[in-house]
Each structure stands twice: as C-alpha cells, then as structure tokens.
BALOBA-186732 format. One record per residue (C-alpha): chain; residue in three letters; x, y, z. Coordinates in Angstrom, 2 decimals. Each point is the difference from the previous one (the first is absolute). Layout:
REM residues N
+-------+-----+---------+---------+---------+
! chain ! res !       x !       y !       z !
+-------+-----+---------+---------+---------+
!     A ! ALA !       X !       Y !       Z !
...
+-------+-----+---------+---------+---------+
END
This chain:
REM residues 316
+-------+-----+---------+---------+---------+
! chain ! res !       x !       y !       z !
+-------+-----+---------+---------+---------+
!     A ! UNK !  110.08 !   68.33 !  124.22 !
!     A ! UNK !   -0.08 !   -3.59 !    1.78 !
!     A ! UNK !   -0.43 !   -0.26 !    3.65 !
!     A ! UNK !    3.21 !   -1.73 !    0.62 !
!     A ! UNK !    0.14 !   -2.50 !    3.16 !
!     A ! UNK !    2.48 !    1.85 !    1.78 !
!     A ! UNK !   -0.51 !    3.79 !    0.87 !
!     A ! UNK !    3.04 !    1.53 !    1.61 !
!     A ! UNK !    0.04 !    3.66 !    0.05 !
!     A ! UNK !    1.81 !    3.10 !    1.75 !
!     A ! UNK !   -0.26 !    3.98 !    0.43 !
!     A ! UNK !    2.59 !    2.36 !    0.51 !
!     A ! UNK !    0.66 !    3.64 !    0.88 !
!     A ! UNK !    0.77 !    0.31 !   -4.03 !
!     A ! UNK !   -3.97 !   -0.08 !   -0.28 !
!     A ! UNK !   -0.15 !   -3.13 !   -1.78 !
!     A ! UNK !   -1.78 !   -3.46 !    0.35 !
!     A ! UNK !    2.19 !   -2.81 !   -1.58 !
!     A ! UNK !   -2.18 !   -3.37 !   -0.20 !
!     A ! UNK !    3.33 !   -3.04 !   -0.37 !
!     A ! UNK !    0.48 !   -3.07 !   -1.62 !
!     A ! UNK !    1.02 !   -1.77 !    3.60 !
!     A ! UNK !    2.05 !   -2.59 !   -1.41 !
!     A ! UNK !    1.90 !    1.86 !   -3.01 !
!     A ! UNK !   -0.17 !    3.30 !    1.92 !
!     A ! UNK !   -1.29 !    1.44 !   -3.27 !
!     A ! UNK !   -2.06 !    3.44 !    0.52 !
!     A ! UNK !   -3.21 !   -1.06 !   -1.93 !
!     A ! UNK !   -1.88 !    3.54 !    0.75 !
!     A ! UNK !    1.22 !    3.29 !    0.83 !
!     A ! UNK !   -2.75 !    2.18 !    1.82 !
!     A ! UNK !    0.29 !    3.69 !    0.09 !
!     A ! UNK !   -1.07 !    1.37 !    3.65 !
!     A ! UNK !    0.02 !    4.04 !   -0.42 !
!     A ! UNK !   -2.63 !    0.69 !    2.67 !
!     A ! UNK !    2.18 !   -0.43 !    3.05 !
!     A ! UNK !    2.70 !   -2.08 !    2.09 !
!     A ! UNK !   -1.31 !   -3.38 !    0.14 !
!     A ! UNK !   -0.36 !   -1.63 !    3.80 !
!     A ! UNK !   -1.34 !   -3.48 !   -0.66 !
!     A ! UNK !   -1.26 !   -2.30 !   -2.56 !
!     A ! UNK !   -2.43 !   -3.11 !    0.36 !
!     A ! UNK !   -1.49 !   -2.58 !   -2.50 !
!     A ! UNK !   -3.43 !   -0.75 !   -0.22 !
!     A ! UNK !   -0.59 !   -3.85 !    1.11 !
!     A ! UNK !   -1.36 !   -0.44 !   -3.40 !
!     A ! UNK !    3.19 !    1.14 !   -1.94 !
!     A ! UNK !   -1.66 !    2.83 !   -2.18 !
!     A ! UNK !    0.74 !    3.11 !    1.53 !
!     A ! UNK !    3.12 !    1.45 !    2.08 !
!     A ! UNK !   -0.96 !    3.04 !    2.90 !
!     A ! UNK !    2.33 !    3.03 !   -0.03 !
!     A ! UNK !   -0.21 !    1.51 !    3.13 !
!     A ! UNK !    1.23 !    3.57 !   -0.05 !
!     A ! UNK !   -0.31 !    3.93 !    1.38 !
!     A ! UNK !   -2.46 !   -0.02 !    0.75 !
!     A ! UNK !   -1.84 !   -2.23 !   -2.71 !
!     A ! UNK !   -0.33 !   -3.48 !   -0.32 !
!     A ! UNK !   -0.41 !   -1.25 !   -4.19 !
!     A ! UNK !   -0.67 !   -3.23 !   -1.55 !
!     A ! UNK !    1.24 !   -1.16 !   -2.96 !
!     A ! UNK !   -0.56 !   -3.19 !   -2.30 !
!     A ! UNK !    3.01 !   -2.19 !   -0.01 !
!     A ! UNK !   -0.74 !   -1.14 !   -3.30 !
!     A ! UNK !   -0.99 !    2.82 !   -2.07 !
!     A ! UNK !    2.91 !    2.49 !   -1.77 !
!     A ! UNK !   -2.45 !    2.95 !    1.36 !
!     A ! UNK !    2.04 !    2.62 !    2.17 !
!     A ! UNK !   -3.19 !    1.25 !    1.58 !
!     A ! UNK !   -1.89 !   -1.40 !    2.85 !
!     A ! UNK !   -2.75 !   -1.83 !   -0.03 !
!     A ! UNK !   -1.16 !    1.27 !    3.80 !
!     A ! UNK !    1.28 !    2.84 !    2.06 !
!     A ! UNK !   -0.84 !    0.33 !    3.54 !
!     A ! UNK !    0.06 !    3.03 !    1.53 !
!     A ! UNK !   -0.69 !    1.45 !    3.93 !
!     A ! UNK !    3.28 !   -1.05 !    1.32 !
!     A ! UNK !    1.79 !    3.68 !    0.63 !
!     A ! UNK !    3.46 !   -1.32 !    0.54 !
!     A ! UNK !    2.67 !   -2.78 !   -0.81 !
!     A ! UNK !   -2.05 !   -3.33 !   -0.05 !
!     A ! UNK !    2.71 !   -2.23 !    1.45 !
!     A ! UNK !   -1.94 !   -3.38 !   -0.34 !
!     A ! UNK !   -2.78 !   -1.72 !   -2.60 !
!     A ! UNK !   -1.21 !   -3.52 !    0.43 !
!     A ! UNK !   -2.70 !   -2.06 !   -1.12 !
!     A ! UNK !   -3.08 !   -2.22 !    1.08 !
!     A ! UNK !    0.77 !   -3.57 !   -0.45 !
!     A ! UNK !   -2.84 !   -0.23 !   -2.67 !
!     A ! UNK !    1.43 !    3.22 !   -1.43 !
!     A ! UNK !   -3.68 !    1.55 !    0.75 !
!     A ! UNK !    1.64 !    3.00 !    1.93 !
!     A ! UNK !    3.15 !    2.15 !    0.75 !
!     A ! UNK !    1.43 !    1.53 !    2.94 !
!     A ! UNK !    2.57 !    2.83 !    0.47 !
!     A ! UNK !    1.72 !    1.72 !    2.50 !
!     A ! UNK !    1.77 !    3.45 !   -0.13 !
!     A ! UNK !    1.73 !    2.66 !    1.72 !
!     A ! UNK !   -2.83 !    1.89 !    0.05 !
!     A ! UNK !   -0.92 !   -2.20 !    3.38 !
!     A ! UNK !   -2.57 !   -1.65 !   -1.85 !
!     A ! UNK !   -0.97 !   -3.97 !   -0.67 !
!     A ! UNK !   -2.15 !   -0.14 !   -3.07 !
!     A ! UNK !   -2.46 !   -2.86 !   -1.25 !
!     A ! UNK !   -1.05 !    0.41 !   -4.08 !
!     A ! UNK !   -2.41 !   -2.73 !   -0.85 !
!     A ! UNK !    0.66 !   -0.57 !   -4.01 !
!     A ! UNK !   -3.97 !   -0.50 !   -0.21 !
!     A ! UNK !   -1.13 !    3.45 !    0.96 !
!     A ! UNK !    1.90 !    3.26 !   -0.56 !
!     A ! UNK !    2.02 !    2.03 !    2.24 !
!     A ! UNK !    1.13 !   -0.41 !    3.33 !
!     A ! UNK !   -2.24 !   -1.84 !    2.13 !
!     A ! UNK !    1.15 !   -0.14 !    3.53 !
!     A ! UNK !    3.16 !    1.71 !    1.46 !
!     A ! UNK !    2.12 !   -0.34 !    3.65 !
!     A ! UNK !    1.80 !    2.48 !    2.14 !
!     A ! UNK !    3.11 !   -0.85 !    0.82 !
!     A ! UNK !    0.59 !    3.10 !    1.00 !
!     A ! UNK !    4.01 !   -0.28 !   -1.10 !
!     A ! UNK !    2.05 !   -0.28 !   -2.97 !
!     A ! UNK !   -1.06 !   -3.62 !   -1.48 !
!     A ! UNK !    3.19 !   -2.14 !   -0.99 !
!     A ! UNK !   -1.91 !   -3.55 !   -0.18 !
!     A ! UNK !   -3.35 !   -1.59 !   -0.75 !
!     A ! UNK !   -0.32 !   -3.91 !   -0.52 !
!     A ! UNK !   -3.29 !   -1.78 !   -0.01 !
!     A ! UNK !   -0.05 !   -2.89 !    2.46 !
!     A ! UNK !   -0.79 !   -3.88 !   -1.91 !
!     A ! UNK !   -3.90 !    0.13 !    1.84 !
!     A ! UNK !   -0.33 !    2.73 !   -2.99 !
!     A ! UNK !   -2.01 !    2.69 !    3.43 !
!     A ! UNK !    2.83 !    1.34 !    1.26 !
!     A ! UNK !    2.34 !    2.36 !   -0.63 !
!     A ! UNK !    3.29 !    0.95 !    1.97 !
!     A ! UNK !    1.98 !    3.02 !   -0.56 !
!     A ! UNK !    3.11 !    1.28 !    1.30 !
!     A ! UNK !    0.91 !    4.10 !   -0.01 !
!     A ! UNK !    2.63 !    2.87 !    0.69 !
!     A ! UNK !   -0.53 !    0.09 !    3.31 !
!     A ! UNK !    0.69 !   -3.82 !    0.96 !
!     A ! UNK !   -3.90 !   -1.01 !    0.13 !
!     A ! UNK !   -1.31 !   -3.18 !   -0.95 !
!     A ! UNK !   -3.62 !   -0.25 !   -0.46 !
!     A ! UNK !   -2.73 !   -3.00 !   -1.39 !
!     A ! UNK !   -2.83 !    1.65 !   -1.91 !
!     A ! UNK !   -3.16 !   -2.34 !    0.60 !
!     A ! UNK !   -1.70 !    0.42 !   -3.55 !
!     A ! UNK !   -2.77 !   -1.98 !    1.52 !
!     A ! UNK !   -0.45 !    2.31 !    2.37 !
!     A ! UNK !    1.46 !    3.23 !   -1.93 !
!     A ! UNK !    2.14 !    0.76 !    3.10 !
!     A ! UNK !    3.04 !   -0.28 !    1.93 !
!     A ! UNK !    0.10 !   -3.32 !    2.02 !
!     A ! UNK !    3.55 !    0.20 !    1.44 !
!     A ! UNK !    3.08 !    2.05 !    0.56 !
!     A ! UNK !    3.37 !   -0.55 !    0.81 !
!     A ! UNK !    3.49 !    2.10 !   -0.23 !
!     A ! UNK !    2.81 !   -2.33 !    0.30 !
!     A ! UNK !    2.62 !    2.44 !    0.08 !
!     A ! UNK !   -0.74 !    4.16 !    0.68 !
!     A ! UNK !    0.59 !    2.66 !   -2.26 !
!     A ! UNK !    1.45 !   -2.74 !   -2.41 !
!     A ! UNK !   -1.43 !   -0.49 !   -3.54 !
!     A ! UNK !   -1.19 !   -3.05 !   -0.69 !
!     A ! UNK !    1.13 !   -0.24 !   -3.67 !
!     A ! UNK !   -1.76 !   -3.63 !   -1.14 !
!     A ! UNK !   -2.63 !   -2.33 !    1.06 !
!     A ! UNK !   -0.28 !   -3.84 !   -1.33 !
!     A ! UNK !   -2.34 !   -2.62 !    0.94 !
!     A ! UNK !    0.58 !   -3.85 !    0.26 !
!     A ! UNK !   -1.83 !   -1.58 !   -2.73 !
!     A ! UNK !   -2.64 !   -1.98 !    2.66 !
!     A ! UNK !   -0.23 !    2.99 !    2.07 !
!     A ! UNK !    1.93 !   -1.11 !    2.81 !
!     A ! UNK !    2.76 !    2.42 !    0.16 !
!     A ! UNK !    0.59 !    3.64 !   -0.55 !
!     A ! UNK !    3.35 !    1.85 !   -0.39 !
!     A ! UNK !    0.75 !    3.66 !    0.15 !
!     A ! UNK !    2.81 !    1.52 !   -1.21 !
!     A ! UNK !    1.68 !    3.50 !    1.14 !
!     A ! UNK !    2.73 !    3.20 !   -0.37 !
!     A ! UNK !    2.39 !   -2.05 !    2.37 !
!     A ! UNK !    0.23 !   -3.15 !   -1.99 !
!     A ! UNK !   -2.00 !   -2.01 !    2.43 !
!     A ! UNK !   -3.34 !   -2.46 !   -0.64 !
!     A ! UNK !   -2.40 !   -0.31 !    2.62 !
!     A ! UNK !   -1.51 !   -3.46 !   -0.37 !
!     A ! UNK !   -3.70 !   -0.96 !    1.44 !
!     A ! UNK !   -1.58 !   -3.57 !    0.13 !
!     A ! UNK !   -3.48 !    0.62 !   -0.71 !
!     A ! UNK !   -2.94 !   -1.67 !    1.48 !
!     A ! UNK !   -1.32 !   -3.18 !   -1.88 !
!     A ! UNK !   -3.18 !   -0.80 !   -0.46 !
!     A ! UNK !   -1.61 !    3.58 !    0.68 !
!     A ! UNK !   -1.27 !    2.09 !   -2.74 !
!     A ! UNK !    1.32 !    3.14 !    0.98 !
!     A ! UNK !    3.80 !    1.55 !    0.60 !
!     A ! UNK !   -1.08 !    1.23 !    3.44 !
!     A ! UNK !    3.09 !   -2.27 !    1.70 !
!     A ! UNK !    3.42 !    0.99 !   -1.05 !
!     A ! UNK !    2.60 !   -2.54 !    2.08 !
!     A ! UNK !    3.37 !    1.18 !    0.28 !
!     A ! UNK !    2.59 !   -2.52 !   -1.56 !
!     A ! UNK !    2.90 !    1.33 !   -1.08 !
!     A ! UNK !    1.86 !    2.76 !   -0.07 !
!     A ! UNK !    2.87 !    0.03 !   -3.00 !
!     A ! UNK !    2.72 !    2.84 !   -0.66 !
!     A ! UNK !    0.32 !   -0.87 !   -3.69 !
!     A ! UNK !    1.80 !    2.67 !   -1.32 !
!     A ! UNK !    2.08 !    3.08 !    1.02 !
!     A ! UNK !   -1.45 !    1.96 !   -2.33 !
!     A ! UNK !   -3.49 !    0.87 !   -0.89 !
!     A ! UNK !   -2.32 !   -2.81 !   -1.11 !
!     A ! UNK !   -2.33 !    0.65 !   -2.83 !
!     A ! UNK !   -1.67 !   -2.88 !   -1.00 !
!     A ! UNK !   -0.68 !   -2.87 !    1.84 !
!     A ! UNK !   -1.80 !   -3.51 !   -1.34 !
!     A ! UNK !   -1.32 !   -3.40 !    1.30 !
!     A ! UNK !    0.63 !   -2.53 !   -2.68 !
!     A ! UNK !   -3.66 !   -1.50 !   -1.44 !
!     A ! UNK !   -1.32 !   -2.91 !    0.20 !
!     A ! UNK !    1.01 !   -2.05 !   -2.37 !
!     A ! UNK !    3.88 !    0.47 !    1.90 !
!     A ! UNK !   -1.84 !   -2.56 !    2.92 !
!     A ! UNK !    1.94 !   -1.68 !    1.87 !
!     A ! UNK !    2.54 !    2.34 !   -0.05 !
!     A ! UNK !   -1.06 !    4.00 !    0.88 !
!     A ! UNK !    2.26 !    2.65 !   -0.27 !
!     A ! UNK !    0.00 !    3.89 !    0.47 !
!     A ! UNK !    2.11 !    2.00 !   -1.85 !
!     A ! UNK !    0.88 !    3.66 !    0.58 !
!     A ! UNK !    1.32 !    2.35 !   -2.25 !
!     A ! UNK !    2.42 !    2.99 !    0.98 !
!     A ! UNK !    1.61 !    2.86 !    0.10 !
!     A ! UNK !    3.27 !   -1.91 !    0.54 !
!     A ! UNK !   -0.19 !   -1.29 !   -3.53 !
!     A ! UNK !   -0.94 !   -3.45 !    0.53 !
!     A ! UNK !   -2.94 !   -2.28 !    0.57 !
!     A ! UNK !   -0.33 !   -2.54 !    2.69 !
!     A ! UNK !   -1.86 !   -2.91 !    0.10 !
!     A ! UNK !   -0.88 !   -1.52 !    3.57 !
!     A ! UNK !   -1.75 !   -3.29 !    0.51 !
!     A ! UNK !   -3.31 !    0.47 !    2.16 !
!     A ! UNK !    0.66 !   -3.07 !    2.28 !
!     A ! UNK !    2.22 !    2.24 !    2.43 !
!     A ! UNK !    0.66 !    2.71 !   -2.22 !
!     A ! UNK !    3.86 !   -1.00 !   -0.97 !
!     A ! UNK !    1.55 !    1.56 !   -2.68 !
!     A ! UNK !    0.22 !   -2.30 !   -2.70 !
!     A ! UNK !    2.10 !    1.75 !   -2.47 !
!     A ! UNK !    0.56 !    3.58 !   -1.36 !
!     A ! UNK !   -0.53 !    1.12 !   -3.52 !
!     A ! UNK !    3.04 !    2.44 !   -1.36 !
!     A ! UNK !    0.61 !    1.64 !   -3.06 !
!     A ! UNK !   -1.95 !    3.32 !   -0.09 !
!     A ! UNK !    1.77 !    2.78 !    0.52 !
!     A ! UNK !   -2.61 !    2.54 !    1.39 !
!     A ! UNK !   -3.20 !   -0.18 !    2.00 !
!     A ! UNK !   -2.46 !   -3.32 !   -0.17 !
!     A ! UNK !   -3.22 !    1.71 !   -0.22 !
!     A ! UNK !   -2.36 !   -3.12 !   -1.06 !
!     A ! UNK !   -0.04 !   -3.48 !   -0.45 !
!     A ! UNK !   -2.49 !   -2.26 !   -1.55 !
!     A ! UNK !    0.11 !   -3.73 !    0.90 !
!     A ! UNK !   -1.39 !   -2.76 !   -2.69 !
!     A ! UNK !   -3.06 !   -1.83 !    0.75 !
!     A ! UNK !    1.97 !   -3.10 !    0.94 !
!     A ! UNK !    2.56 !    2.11 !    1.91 !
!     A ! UNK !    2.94 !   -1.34 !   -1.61 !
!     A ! UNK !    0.86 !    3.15 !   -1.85 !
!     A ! UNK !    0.35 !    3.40 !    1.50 !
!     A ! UNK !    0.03 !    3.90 !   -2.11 !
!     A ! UNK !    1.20 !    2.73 !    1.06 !
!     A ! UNK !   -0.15 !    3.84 !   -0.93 !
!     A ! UNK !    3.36 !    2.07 !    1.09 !
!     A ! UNK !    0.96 !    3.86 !   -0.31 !
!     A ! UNK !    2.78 !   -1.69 !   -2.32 !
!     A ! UNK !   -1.90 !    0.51 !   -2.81 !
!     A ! UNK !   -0.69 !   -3.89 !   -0.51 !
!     A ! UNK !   -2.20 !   -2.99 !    1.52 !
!     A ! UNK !    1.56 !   -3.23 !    0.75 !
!     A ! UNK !   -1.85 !   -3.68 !   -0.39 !
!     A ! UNK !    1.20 !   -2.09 !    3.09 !
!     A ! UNK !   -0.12 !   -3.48 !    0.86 !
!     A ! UNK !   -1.08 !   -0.69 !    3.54 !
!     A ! UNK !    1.81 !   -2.98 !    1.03 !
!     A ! UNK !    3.47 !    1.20 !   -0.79 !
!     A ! UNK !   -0.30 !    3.51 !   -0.39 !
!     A ! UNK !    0.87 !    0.12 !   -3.97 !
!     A ! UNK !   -0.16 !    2.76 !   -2.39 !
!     A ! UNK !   -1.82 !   -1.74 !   -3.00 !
!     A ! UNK !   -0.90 !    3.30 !   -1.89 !
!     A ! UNK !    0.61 !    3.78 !    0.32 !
!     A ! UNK !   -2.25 !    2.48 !   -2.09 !
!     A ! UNK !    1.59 !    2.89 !   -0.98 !
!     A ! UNK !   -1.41 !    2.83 !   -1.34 !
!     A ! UNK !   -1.32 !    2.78 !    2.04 !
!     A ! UNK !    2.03 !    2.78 !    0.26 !
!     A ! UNK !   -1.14 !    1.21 !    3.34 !
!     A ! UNK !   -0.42 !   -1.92 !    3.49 !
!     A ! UNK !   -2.46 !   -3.30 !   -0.53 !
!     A ! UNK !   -2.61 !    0.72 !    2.91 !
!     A ! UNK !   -2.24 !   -2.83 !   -0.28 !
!     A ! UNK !   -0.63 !   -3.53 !   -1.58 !
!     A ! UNK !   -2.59 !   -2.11 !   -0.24 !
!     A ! UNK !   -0.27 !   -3.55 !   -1.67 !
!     A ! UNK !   -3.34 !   -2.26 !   -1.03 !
!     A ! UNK !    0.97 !   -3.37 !   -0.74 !
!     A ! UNK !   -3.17 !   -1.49 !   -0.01 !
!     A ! UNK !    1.11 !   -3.73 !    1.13 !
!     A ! UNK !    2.98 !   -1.88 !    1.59 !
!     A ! UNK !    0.23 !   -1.44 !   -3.59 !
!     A ! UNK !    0.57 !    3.14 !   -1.70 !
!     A ! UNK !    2.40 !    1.20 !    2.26 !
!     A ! UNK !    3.23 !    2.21 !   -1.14 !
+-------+-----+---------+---------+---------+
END
C-alpha cells in the first residue's frame, strides 16, 4: 500500500478509523476499532503510523499496511486517555488521561518512562515548540507546564475555578498559549520571549467564543504567517475562526448539525477539518469559510480528526 502525500483520517463512536482521500472524499481504508471508544488520534511526523488513544489503552497502527492488529500497544494508563502527541523528531510520545496522569513513552526503550500527577481528570496535553515542556489542562480548571528537563512542575495557573479546561494550543514560535473551557471562553497568555522556560504566563486576552462548550481549540501553524488565527470548535455546532492580532472574529464555519469535537488545520493553514457528532467531517477553506468536501461514512458521532499533509505543496 503506497504512502500517499496526503493523510486525512477520523474516528468515531462506531469504533472505526476511516483514513480519506481529502480531495475526492473517497474512504481509502476502513479500520475496525473493537477495543474501546476512541478519544483522540495523532499522526506520527513521519507519516507511517496513526496513535489510537483509547480506555484506557493507547495502540499504534501502520498507516500503510492492510494489518488490523497493532504494531505497539501501550499500556499503564487506567482510564480514558483524552490526548496523544508526538516529539517533533517523532523519537517520543506523550499522553494524558483521566486517570490524572501525564505520560512520556520514549519509542527507543519500552514502557512508560516517566509519569506526572496532575492529580485531576486530564482533558489536554500539548508539547510546547522548545520540544522540554509540556502543558496540560484538567477537570478541575488547572493548567500546569511539566519541565521534562527538570521532570517537574515549573508553573501553575487556574484561569477560571471549578471550570474544565477542555483544550490547550500553542502558537507555533512559542509566544502564545490559549486555553479553552466548559463556558465557551479562551483565556489567552503572551508568553515570555527569549526565556527557555514557560515560567511567565502574561494575561492578554480574555475571549467568550462560544455559548456552548468548547472542545477543541487550535493556533494555525506556521506556514499560515502573516496571518494567525485560532479556531474553536463547539458545542453550538459551529467553528470559529478569530484572527490573533486582537482576537476578532473573522468568520464562522456552518453546516454541521451536531457537536464540533476536533479540527485539524493544514500545514499552510489555508484549509481547516473538522470531526462532528453528525456522523461526518467537513474540509473547510479558511479565507471564506467554504465547505470543499464532506466525508461521510461513519455511522456514529465523528470524535476526532487528524490530517498530515506533509508540505504547503501537497495541500488538500
């Protein structure tokens, strides 16, 4: 089976992995899930494998192979992993579950090698661009940077009590982080330039995005430069995309008719997927806020995307 230059692919609560054709909208490769409910899904920078992360497991499969089985399970996690991400060099994972755990599995050694108390219900985990640093948001509405340098905790900070932060994303040149909550607002924070270390959150901005619940929120990568954007996906059915120079809406995506529970911006940020409890994912445009593709196929809620497109040339 080629590698092909595009890899788009979704879960859903139908315990199946479809891997797209993003332009035809094509199902290329149906993947049957029977384990568990699938939380999130992640690429490997290299293209060749896709991580399931599930109750309370987290499996990897080859994207190119017609096996149904695993090539790696990883095991230790004791409930819902809710977020799987990789080293930029693709040397390590990282996971984060409700079982108030932040877990680090270097794909060099077996097993778990180091692990983080949270100490509540983990929703979020991204790995910050300096590669030693990890930030997590939980249940309880706690944000925390996990120093891997220093295998600790280096700061803390709850923007908003007893509220859930829901999603974490980092600006691609580490300058900004956003959180995401229950009440539909993101907490934005200007972080310190030139240090090495997350120690000094600034308070930016404060933006009530949605009415509803926001699951996933995303800084647009590099490649999008000038132009950044953040878009949030909700409960209220739609996605919004806000530009990061004052934090203006710039337009709203509609057309789903359920929840928005992922979205997956292109590596030049001019596309946009998303993952809805309608069943289907949608291919966006992000300057005017077109459908150009919906995959259909699922037959339960689509709970998470995720998209590899290697270059701004082979873009959807």
């Amino acid at each position: 089976m080629s590698q092909p230059s595009v890899i788009l692919a979704t879960a859903s609560y139908d315990h199946t992995i479809r891997f797209w054709e993003a332009k035809s909208g094509r199902c290329q490769r149906t993947l049957q899930y029977p384990y568990s409910n699938i939380n999130r899904i992640e690429i490997t920078p290299d293209k060749h494998y896709v991580a399931v992360a599930g109750n309370p497991h987290i499996r990897l499969f080859d994207i190119a192979s017609s096996s149904t089985q695993p090539v790696m399970t990883y095991d230790s996690h004791t409930s819902n992993v809710m977020a799987v991400g990789f080293q930029c060099d693709g040397n390590w994972m990282y996971s984060g579950s409700e079982d108030g755990t932040v877990k680090i599995w270097d794909f060099r050694a077996p097993g778990c090698q180091r692990e983080y108390e949270s100490r509540a219900a983990v929703n979020t985990v991204v790995l910050h661009p300096n590669q030693t640093e990890l930030i997590s948001g939980d249940q309880n509405g706690n944000i925390r940077v996990w120093d891997l340098t220093q295998s600790s905790c280096s700061c803390e900070l709850v923007p908003e009590v007893d509220t859930a932060v829901r999603s974490l994303t980092v600006m691609w040149d580490g300058s900004l982080v956003v959180a995401a909550n229950n009440h539909g607002t993101c907490y934005v924070w200007r972080l310190q330039r030139g240090t090495q270390t997350m120690t000094n959150f600034e308070p930016l901005h404060k933006l009530q995005a949605h009415d509803g619940y926001i699951l996933k929120c995303l800084l647009s990568p590099e490649l999008c430069d000038p132009q950044r954007y953040l878009a949030t996906a909700s409960s209220d059915h739609t996605v919004k995309i806000w530009n990061v120079d004052g934090f203006t809406l710039e337009r709203t995506l509609t057309g789903h008719q359920r929840w928005v529970w992922d979205c997956a911006f292109s590596v030049d940020g001019a596309y946009l997927v998303t993952a809805s409890s309608d069943a289907t994912a949608r291919l966006w445009t992000v300057a005017d806020g077109e459908t150009l593709q919906v995959y259909q196929g699922h037959h339960k809620a689509t709970v998470c995307c995720a998209l590899h497109d290697g270059s701004d040339a082979d873009a959807p």
